[in-house]
C-alpha positions in Angstrom: -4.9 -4.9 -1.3 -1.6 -4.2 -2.0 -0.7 -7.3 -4.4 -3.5 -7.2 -6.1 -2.8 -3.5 -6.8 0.7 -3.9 -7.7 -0.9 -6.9 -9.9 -3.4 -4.9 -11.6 -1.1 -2.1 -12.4 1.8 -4.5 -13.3 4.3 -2.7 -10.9 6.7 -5.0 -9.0 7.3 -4.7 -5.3 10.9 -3.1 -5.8 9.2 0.2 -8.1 6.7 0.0 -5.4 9.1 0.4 -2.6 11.1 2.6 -4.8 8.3 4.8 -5.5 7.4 5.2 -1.7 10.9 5.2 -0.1 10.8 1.8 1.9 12.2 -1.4 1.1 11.1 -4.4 -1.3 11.1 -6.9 2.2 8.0 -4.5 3.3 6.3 -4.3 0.6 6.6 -8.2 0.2 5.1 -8.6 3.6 2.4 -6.1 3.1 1.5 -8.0 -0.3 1.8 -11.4 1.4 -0.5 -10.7 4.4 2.7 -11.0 7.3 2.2 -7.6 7.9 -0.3 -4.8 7.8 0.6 -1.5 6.4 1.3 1.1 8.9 -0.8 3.7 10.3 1.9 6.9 8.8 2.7 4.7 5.9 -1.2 4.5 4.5 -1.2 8.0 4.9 1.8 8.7 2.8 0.7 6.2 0.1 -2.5 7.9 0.2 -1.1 11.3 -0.2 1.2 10.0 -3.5 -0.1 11.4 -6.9 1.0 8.3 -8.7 -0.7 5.7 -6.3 -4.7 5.0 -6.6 -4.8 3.3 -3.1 -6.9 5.0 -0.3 -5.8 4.9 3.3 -9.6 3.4 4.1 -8.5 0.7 1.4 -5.5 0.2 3.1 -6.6 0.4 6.8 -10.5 -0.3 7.2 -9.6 -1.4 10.9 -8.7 3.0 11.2 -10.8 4.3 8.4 -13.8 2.7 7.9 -15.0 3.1 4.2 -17.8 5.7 3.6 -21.1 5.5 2.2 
């Protein structure tokens, strides 16, 4: 989800990990599948005004997505 977002949007991992206060070697392993985004993590990225990425897209293993 999250390289095909940063794709989409044309946003490299660095901005991305600027954006949301982590590092770029996270968001590389989120975007390569190594590692899943973090429970606290989906929340804040879901809570971020400039991001269009649920917590449910992040983290369908915690938040199922709705009908």
């Amino acid at each position: 989800m999250i390289k095909k977002y940063l794709k989409d949007n044309g946003i490299s991992q660095t901005a991305f990990a600027n954006l949301i206060g982590c590092t770029q070697g996270a968001v590389q392993k989120w975007a390569s599948g190594a590692l899943e985004v973090g429970i606290l993590r989906a929340i804040q990225i879901d809570a971020h005004d400039g991001i269009d990425l649920t917590k449910e897209q992040l983290r369908p293993d915690v938040w199922p997505p709705k009908d």
